[in-house]
N, C-alpha and C positions, 0 to 999 in steps of 0.2 A: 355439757352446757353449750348453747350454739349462739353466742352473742347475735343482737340483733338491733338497728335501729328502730325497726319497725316493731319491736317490743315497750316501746318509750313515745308518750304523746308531749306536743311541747303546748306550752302555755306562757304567757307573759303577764305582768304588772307593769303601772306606769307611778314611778318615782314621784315624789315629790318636786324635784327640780324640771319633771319634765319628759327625764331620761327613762330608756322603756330597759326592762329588766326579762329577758327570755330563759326558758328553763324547762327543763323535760321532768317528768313523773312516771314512775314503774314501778317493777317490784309488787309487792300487797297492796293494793290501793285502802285495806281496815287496818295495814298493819303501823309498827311504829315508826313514825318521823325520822327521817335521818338523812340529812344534806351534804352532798358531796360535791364537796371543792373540787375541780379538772385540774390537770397537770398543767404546765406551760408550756408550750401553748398547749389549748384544748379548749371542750367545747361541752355542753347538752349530751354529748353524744356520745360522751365517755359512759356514760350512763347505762350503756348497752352491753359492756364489760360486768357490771355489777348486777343486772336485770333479776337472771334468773337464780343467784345467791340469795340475792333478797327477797324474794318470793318464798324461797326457802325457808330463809331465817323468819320471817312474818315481818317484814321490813317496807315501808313506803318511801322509795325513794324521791328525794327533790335534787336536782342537778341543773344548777344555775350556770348559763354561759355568763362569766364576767363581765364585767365593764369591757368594752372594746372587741368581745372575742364573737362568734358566731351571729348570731342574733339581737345583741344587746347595745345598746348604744352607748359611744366612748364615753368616759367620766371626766371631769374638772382635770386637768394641765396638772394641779397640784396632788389630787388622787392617788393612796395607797393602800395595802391593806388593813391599815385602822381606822381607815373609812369604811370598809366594807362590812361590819355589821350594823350599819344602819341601812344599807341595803337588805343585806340578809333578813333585817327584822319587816322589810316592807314585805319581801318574799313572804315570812310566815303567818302576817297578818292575813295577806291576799288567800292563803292556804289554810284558815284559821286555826295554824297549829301551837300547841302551847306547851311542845314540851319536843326539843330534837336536841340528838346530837350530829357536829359536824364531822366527818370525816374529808379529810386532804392527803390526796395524792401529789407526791413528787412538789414542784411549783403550787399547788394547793392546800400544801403545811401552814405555810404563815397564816394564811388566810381562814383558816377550820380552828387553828390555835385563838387569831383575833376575833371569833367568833365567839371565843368563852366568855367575852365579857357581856353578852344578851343574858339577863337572869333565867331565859327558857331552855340555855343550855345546860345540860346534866352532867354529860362528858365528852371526851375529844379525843380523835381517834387518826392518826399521821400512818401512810405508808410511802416507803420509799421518800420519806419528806427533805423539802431543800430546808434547810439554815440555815438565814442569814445571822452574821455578814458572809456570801457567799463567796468560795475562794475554787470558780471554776473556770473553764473555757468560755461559757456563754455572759458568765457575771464579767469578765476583763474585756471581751469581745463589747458588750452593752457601754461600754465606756466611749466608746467609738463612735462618734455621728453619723448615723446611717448604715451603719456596720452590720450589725446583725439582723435591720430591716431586712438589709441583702441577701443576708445568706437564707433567711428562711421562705424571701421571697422564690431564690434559685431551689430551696428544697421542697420547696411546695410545687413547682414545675418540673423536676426530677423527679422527684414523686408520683406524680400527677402520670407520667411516662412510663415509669419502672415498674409502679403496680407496688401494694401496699407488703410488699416485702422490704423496699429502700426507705419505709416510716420503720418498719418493726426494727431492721438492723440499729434505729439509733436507741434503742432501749432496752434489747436484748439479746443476747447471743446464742440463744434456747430456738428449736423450732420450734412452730406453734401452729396452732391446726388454721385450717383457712379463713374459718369464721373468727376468728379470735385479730386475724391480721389483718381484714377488712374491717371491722369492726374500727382496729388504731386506725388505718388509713383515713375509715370516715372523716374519725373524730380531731386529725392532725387538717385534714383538709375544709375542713368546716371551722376552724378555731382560724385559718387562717382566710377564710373568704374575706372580708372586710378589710387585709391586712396585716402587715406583722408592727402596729406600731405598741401593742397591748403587750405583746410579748417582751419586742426593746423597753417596754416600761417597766414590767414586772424583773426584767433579769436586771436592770439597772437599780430599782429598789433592794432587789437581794443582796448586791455588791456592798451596797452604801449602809443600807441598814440594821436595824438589830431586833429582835424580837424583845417585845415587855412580858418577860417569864413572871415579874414580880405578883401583875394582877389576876395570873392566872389561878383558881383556886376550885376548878373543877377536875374529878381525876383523866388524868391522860393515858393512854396507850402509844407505843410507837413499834410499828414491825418495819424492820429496814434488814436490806441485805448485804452481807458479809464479803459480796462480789458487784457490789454496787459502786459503781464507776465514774457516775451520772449524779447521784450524788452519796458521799463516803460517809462512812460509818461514824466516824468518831463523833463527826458536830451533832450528830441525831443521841447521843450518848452522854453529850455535856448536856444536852437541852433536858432529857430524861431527870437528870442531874439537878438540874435546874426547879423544873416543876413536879419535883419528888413524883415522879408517873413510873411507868415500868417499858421495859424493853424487852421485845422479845425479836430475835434475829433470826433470819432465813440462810440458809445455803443456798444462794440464791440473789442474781444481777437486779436491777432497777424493777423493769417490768416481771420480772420473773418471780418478784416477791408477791406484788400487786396479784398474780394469779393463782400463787399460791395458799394464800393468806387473808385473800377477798372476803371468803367465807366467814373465818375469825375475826375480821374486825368488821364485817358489817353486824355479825351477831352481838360482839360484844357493846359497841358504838350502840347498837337500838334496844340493847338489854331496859329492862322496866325494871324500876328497885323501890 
């Protein structure tokens, strides 16, 4: 598979408040609906990762840049992810679809989870997913006023210098073929054009917050890895716990699940029942 941005067209809708909502589409354009939350940071363009799986599987991908992230414009001061399926739902209207499931990666978990509560979701589908309340480097770091603006502002210019092997080191410890590292570098540098204040906001919510497991009542999946560092195992295994869903675990770090695994949960996520 040769990851590709130039596999993914982007498209945008305009909010109801105003706010413009951008997003790429791939995959099967006849096949089934299934929207993928980007990591944190990330972008559209994570999209390019999942492209040609989903072509496979008979999958239409939608792949929304967040509030604040690549293309999209920042959200309400008070904006988190229980706000975002009412975005999401603007998304499917614009795309007149009437029946997805979301998938979340990494930073993209809470966000594909609070998406269950749109009646047009079927099921929900988490890799490598964070859960809050988060107990990592970046969730303590986001506590900090401007703190972690910085660091991703300086990793985004390191980056930028070093070539999309010093994006793939912060996710995994695997080599990976060349298309596949361009591809993250894209999608790490285009989530952060506008800025890292989307990202200080999201890891600041994960710190502080908690997921509402109660209202979830569509079935879940979660593949997370066994050597995932970025974020660990156990809280993907309470949550499982939680929304009586199932777990299935990789031998295998953050992204390294994500590539491995791609295939099974975009088939299972767009499964028709």
């Amino acid at each position: 598979m040769t990851p590709d941005p130039a596999d993914l067209s982007t498209d945008a809708c305009t909010l109801p408040d105003g706010r413009t909502l951008s997003y790429a589409t791939g995959g099967d354009p006849d096949g089934v609906p299934v929207v993928v939350q980007h990591g944190t940071p990330g972008s559209r363009l994570f999209g390019a990762l999942l492209s040609d799986p989903a072509s496979e599987a008979g999958v239409r991908l939608l792949v929304p840049d967040r509030p604040g992230y690549g293309r999209s414009s920042p959200p309400p001061g008070d904006w988190s992810w229980e706000d975002w399926p009412a975005d999401l739902g603007e998304l499917l209207d614009a795309e007149s679809v009437d029946r997805a499931g979301p998938l979340g990666f990494s930073g993209g978990g809470p966000f594909a989870l609070a998406a269950a509560s749109d009646d047009r979701v079927a099921r929900v589908g988490l890799v490598s997913s964070v859960v809050p309340p988060a107990e990592n480097a970046l969730a303590t770091l986001a506590s900090v006023p401007f703190a972690l603006r910085a660091l991703f502002r300086i990793s985004n210019v390191v980056a930028s210098v070093s070539g999309p092997s010093a994006v793939v080191s912060q996710y995994t410890d695997r080599s990976v073929s060349d298309p596949v590292a361009e591809a993250v570098a894209a999608d790490f540098h285009e989530a952060l054009a506008p800025g890292a204040r989307a990202v200080e906001r999201e890891n600041r919510a994960f710190a502080s917050g908690s997921l509402d497991t109660d209202s979830v009542s569509v079935p879940v999946r979660v593949w997370h890895g066994t050597s995932d560092e970025n974020t660990p195992l156990s809280p993907a295994r309470t949550l499982v716990d939680a929304v009586d869903g199932t777990l299935e675990t990789a031998e295998a770090d953050h992204l390294g699940t994500l590539l491995d695994r791609r295939a099974a949960a975009l088939e299972w996520v767009g499964r028709e029942e």
